[in-house]
mmCIF file of the N, C-alpha and C atoms, coordinates in Angstrom:
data_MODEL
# 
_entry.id   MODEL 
# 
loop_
_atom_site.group_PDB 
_atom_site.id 
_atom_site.type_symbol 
_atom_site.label_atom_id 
_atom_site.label_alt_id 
_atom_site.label_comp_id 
_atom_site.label_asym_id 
_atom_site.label_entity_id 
_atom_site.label_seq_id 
_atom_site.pdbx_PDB_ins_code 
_atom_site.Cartn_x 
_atom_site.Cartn_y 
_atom_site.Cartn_z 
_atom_site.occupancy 
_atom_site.B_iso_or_equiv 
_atom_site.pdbx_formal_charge 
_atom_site.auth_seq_id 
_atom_site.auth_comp_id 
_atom_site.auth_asym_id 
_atom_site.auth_atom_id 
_atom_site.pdbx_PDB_model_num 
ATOM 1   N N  . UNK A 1 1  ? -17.980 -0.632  25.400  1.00 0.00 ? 1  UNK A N  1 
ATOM 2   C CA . UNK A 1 1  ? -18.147 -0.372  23.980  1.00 0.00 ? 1  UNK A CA 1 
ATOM 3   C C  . UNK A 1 1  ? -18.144 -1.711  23.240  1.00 0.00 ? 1  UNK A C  1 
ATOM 4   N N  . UNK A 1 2  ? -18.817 -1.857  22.435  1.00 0.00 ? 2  UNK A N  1 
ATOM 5   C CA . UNK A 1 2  ? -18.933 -3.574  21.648  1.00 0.00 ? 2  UNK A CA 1 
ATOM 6   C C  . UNK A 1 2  ? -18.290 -3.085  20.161  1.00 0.00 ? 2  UNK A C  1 
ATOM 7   N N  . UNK A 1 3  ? -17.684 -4.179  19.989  1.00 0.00 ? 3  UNK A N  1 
ATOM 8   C CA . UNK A 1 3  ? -16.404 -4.181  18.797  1.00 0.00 ? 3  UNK A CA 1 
ATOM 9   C C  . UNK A 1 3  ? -17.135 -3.673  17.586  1.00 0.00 ? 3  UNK A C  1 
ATOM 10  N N  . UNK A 1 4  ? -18.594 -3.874  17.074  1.00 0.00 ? 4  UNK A N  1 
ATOM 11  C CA . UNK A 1 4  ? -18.252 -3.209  16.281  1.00 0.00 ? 4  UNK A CA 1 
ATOM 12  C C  . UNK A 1 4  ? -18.301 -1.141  16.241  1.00 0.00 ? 4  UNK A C  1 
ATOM 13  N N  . UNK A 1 5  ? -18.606 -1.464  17.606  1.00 0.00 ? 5  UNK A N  1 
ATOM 14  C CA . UNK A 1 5  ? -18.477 0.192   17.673  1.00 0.00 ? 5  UNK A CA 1 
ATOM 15  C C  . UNK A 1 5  ? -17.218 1.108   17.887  1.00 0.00 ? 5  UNK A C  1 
ATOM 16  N N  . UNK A 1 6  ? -16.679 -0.228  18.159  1.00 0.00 ? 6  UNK A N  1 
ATOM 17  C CA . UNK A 1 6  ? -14.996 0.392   18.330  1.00 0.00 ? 6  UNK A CA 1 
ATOM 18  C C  . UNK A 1 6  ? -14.618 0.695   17.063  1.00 0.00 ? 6  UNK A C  1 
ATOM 19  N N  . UNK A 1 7  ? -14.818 -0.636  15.751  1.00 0.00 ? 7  UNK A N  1 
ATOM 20  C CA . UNK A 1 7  ? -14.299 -1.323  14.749  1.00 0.00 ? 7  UNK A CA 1 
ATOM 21  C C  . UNK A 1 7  ? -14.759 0.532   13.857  1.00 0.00 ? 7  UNK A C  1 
ATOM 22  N N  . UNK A 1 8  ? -15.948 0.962   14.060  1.00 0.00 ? 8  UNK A N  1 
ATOM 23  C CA . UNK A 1 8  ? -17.086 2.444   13.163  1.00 0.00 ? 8  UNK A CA 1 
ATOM 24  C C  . UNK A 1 8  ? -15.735 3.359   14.323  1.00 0.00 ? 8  UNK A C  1 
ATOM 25  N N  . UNK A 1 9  ? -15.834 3.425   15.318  1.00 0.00 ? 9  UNK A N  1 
ATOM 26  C CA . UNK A 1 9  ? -14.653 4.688   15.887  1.00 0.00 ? 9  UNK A CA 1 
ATOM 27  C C  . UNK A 1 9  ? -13.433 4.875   14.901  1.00 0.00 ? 9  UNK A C  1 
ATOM 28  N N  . UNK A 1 10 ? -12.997 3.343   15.021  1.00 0.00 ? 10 UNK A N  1 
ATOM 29  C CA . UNK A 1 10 ? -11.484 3.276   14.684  1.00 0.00 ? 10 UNK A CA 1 
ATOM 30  C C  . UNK A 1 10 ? -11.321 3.485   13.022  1.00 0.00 ? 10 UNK A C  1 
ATOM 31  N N  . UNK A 1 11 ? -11.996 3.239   12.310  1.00 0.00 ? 11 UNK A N  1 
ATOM 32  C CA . UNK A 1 11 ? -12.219 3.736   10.977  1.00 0.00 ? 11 UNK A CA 1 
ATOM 33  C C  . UNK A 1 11 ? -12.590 5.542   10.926  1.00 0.00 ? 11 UNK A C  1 
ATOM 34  N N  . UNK A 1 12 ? -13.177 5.600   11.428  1.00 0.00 ? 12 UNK A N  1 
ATOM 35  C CA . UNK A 1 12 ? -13.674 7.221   11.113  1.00 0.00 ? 12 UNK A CA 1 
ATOM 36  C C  . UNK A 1 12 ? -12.573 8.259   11.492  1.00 0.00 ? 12 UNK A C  1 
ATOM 37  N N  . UNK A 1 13 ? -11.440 7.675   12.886  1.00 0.00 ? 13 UNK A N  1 
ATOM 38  C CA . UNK A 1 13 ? -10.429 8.178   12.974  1.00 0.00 ? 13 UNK A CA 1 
ATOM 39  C C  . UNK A 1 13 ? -9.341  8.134   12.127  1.00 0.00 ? 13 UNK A C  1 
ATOM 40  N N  . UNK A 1 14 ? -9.386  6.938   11.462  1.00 0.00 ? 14 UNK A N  1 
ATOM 41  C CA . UNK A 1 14 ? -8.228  6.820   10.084  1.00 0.00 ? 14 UNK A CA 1 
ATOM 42  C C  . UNK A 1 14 ? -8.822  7.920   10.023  1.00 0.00 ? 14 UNK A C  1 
ATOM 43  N N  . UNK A 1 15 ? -9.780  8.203   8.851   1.00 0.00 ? 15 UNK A N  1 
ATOM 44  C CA . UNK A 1 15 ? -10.412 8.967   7.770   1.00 0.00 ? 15 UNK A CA 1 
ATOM 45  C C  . UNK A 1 15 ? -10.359 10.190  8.317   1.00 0.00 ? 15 UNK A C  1 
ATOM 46  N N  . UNK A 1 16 ? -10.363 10.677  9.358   1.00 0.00 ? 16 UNK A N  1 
ATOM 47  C CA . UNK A 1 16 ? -10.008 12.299  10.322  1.00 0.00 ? 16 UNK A CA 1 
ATOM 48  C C  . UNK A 1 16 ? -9.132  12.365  9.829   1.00 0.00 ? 16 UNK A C  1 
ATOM 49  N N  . UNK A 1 17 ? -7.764  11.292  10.100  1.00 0.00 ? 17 UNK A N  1 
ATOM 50  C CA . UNK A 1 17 ? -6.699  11.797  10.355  1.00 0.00 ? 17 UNK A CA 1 
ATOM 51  C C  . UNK A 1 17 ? -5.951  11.486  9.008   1.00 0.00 ? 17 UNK A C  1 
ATOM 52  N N  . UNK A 1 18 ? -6.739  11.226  7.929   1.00 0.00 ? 18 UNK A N  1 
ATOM 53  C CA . UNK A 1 18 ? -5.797  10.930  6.479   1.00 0.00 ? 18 UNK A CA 1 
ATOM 54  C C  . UNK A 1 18 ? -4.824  9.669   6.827   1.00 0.00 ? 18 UNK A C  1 
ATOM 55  N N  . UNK A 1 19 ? -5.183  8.637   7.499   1.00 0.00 ? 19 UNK A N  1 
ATOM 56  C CA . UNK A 1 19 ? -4.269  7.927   7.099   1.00 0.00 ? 19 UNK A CA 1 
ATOM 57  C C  . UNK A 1 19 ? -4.844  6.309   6.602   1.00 0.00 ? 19 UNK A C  1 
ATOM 58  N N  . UNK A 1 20 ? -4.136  5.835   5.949   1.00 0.00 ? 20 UNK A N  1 
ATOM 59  C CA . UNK A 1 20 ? -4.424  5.013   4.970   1.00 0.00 ? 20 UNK A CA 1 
ATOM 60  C C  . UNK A 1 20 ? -4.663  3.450   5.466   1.00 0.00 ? 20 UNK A C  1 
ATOM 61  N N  . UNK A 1 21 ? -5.309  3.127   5.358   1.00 0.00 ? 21 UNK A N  1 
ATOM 62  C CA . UNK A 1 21 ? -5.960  1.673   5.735   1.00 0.00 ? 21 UNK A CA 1 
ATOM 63  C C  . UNK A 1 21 ? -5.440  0.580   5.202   1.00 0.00 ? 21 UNK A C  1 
ATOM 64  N N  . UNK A 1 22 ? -4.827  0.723   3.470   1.00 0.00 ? 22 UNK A N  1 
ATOM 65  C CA . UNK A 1 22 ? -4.021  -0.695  3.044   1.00 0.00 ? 22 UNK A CA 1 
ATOM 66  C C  . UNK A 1 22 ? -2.705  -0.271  3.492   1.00 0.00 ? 22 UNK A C  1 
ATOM 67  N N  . UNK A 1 23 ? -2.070  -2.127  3.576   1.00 0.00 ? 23 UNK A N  1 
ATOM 68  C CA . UNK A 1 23 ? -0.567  -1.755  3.863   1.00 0.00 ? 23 UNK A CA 1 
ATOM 69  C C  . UNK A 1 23 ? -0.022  -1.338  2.381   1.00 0.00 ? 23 UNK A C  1 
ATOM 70  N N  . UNK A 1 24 ? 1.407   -1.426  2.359   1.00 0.00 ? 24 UNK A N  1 
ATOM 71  C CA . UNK A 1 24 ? 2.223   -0.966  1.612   1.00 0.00 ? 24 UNK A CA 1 
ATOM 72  C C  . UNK A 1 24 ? 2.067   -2.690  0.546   1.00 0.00 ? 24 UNK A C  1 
ATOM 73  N N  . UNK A 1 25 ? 2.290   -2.109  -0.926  1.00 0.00 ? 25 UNK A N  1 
ATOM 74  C CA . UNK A 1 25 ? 2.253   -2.926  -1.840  1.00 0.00 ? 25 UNK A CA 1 
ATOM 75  C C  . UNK A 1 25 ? 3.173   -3.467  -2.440  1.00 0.00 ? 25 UNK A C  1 
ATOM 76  N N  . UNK A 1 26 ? 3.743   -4.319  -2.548  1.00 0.00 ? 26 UNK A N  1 
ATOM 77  C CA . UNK A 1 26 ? 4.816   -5.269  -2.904  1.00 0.00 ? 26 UNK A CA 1 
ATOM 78  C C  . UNK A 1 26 ? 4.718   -4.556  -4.427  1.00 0.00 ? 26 UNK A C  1 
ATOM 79  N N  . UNK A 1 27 ? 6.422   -4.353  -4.817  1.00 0.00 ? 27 UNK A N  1 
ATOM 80  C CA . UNK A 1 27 ? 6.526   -4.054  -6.225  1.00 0.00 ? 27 UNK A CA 1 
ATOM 81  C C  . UNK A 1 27 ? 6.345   -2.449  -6.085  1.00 0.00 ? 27 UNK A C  1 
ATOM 82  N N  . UNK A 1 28 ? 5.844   -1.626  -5.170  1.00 0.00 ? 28 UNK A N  1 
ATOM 83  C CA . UNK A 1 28 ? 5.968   -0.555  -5.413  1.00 0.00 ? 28 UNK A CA 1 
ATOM 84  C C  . UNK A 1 28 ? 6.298   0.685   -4.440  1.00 0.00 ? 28 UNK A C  1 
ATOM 85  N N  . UNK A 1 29 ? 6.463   1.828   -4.141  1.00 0.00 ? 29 UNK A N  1 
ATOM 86  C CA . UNK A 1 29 ? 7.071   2.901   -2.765  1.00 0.00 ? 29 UNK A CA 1 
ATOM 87  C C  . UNK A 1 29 ? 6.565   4.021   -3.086  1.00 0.00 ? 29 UNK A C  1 
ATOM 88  N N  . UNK A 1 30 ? 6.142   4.360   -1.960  1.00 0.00 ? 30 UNK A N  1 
ATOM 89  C CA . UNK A 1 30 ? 5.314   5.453   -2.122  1.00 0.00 ? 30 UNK A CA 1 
ATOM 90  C C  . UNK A 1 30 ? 6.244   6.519   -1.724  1.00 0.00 ? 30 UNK A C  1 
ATOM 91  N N  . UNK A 1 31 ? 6.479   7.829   -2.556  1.00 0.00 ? 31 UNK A N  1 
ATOM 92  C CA . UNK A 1 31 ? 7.234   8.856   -1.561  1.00 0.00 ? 31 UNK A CA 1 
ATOM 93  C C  . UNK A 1 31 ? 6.465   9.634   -0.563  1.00 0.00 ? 31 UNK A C  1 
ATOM 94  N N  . UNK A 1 32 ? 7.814   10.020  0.257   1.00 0.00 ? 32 UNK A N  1 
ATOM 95  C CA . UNK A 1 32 ? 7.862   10.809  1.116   1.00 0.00 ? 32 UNK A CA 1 
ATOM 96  C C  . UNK A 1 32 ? 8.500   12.524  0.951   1.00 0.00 ? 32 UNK A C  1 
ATOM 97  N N  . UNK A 1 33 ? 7.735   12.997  2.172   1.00 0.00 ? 33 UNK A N  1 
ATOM 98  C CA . UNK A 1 33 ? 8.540   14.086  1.772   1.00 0.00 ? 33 UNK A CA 1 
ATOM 99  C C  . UNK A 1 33 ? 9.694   14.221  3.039   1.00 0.00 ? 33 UNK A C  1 
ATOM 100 N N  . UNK A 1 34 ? 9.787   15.845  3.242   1.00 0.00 ? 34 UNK A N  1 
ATOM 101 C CA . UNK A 1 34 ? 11.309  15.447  4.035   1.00 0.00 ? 34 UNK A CA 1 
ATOM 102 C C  . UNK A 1 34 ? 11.254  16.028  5.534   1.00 0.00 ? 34 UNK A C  1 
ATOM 103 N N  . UNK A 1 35 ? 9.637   15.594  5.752   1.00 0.00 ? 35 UNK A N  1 
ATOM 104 C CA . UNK A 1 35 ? 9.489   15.149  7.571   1.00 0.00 ? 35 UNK A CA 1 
ATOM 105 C C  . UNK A 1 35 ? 9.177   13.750  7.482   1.00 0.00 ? 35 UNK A C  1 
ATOM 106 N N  . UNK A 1 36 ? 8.905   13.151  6.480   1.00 0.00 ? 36 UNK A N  1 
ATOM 107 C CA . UNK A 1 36 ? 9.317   11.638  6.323   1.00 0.00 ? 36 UNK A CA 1 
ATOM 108 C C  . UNK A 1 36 ? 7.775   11.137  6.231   1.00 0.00 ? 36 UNK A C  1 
ATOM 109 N N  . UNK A 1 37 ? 6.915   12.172  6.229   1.00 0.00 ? 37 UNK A N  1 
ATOM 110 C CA . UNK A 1 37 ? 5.110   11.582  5.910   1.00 0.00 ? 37 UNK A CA 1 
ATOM 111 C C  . UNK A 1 37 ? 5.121   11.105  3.951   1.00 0.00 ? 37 UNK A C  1 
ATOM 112 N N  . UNK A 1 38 ? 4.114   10.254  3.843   1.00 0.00 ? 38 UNK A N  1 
ATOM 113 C CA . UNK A 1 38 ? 3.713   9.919   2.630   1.00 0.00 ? 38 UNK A CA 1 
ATOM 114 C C  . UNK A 1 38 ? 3.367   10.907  1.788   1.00 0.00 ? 38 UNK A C  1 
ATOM 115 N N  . UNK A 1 39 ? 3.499   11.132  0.611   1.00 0.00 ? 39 UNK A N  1 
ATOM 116 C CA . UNK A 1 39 ? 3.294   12.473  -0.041  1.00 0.00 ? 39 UNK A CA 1 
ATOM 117 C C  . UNK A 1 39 ? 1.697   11.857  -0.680  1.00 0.00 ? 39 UNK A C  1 
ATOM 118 N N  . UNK A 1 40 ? 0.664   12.242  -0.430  1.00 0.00 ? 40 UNK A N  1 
ATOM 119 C CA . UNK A 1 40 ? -0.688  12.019  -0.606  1.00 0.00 ? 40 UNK A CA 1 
ATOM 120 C C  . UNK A 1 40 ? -1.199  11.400  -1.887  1.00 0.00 ? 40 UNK A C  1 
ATOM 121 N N  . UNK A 1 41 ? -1.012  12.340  -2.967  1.00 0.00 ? 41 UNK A N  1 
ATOM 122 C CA . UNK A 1 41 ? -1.285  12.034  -4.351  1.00 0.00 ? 41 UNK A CA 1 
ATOM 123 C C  . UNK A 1 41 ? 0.094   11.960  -5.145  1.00 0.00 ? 41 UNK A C  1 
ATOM 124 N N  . UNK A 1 42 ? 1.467   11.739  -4.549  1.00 0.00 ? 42 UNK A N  1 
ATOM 125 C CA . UNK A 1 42 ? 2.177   11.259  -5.441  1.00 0.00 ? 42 UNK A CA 1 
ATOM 126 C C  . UNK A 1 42 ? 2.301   10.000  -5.879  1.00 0.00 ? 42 UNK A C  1 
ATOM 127 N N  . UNK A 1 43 ? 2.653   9.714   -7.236  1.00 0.00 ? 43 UNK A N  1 
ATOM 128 C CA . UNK A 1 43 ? 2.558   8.561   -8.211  1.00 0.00 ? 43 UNK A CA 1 
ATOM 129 C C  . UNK A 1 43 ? 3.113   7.737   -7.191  1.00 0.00 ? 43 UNK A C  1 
ATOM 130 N N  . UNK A 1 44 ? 3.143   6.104   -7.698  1.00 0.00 ? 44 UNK A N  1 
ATOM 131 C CA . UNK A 1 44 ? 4.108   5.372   -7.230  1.00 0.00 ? 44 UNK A CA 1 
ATOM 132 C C  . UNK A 1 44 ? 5.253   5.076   -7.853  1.00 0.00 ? 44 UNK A C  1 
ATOM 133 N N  . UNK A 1 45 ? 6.272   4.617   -7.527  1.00 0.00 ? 45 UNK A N  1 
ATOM 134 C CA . UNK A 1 45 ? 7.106   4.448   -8.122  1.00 0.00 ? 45 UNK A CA 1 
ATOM 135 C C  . UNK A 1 45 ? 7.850   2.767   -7.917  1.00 0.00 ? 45 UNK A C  1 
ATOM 136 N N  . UNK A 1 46 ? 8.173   2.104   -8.623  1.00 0.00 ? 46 UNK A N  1 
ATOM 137 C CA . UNK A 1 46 ? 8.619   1.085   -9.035  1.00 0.00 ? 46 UNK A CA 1 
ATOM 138 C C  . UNK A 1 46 ? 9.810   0.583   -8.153  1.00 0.00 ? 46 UNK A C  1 
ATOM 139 N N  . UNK A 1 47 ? 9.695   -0.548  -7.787  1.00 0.00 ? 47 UNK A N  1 
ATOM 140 C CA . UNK A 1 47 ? 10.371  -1.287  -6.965  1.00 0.00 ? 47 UNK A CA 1 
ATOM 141 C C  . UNK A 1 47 ? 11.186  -2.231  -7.384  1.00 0.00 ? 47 UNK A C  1 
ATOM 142 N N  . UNK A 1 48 ? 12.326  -2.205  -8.209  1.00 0.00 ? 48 UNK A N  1 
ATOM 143 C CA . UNK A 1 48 ? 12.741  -3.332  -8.619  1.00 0.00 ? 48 UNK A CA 1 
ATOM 144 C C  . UNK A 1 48 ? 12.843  -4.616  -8.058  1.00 0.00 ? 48 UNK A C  1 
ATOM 145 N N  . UNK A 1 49 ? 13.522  -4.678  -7.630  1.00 0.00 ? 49 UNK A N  1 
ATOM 146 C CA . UNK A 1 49 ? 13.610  -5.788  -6.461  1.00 0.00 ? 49 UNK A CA 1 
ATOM 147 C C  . UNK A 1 49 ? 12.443  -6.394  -6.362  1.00 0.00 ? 49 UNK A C  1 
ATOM 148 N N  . UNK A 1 50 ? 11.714  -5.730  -5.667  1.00 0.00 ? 50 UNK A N  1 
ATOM 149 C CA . UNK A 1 50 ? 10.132  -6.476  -5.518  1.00 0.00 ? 50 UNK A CA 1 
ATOM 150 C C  . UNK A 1 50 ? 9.513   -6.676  -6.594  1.00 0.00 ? 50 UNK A C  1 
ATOM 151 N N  . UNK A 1 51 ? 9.699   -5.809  -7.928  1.00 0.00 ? 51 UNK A N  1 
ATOM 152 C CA . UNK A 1 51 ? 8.989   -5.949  -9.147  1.00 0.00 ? 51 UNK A CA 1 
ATOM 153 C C  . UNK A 1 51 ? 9.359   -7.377  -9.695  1.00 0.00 ? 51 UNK A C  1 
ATOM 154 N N  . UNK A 1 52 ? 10.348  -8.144  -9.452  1.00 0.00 ? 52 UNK A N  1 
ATOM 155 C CA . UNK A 1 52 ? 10.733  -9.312  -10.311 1.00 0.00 ? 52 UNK A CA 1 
ATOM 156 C C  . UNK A 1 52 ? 10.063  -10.095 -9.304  1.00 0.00 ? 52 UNK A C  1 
ATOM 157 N N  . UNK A 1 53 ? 10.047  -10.080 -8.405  1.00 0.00 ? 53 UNK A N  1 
ATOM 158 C CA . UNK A 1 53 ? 9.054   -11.211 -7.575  1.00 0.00 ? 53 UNK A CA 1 
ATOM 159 C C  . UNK A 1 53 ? 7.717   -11.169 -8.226  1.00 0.00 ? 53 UNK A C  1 
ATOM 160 N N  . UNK A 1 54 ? 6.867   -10.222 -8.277  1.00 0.00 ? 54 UNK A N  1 
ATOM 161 C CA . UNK A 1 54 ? 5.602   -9.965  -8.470  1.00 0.00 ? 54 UNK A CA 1 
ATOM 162 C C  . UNK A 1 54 ? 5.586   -10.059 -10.053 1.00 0.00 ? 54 UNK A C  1 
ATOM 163 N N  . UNK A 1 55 ? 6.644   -10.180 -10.782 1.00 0.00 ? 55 UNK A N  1 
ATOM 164 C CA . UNK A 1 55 ? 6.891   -10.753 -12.338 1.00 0.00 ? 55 UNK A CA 1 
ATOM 165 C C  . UNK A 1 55 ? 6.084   -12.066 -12.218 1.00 0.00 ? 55 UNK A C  1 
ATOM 166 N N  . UNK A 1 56 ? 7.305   -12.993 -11.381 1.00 0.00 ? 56 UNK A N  1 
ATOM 167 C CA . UNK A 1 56 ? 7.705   -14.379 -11.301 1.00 0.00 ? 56 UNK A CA 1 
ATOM 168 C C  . UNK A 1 56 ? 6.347   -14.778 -10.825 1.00 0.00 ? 56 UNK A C  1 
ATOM 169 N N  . UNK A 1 57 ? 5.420   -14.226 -9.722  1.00 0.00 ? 57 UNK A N  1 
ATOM 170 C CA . UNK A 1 57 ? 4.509   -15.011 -9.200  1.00 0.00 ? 57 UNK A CA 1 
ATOM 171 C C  . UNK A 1 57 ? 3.026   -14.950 -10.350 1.00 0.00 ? 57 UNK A C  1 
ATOM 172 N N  . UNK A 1 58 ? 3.384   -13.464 -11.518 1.00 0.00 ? 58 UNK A N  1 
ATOM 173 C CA . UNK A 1 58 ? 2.637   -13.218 -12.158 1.00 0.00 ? 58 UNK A CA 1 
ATOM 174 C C  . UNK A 1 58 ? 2.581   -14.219 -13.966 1.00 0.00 ? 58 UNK A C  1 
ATOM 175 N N  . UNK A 1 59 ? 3.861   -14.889 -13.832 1.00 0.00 ? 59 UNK A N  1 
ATOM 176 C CA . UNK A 1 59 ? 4.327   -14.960 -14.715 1.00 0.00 ? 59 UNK A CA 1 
ATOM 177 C C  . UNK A 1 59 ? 3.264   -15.861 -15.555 1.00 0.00 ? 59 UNK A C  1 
ATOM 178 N N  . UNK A 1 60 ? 3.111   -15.865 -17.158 1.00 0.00 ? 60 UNK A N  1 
ATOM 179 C CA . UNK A 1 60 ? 1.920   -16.987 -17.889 1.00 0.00 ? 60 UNK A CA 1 
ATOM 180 C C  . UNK A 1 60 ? 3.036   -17.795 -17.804 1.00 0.00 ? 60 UNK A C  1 
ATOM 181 N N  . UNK A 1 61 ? 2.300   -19.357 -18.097 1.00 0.00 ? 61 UNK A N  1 
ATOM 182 C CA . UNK A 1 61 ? 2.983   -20.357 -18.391 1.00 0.00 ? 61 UNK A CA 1 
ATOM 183 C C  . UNK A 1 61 ? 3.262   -20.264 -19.633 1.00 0.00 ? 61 UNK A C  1 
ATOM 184 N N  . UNK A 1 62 ? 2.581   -20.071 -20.559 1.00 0.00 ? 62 UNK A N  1 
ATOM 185 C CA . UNK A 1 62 ? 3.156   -20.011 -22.192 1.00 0.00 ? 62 UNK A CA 1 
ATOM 186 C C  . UNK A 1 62 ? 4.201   -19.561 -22.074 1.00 0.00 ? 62 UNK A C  1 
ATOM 187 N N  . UNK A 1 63 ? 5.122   -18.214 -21.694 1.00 0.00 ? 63 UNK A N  1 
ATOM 188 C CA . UNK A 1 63 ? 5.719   -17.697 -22.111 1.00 0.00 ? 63 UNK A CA 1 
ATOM 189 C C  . UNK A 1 63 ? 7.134   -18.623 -21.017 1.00 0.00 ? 63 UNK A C  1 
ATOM 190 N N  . UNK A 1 64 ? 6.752   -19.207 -20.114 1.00 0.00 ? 64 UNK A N  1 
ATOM 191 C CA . UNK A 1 64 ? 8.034   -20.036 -19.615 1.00 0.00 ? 64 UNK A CA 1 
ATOM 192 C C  . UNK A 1 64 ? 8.302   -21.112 -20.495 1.00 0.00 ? 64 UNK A C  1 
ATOM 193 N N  . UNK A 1 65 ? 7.397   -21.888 -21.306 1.00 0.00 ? 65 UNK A N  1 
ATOM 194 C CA . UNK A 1 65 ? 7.691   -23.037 -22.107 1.00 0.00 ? 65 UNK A CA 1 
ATOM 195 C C  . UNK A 1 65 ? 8.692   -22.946 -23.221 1.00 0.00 ? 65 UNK A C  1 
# 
């Protein structure tokens, strides 16, 4: 099999199987439910912790001066 035919398999099987291609996003958590899968179309919800990083790296310079 030549890679990119693996590369068209291995995508189309995500997409069978609903599962998601980006990783997880700094600053935010996706829920779960309570067999511990991602809940599909629920919102995200806010990460503190990670949210002040993604402040700091976001931050304008005006407003540090």
């Amino acid at each position: 099999m030549k890679k990119r035919e693996a590369m068209v398999w291995s995508l189309s099987q995500r997409f069978k199987d609903c599962k998601l291609l980006t990783p997880p996003l700094l600053g935010y958590d996706r829920q779960r439910d309570a067999a511990g899968n991602y809940i599909k179309y629920a919102p995200l919800k806010v990460n503190e912790s990670e949210a002040n990083i993604v402040r700091f790296i976001h931050v304008d310079e005006d407003e540090v001066a």
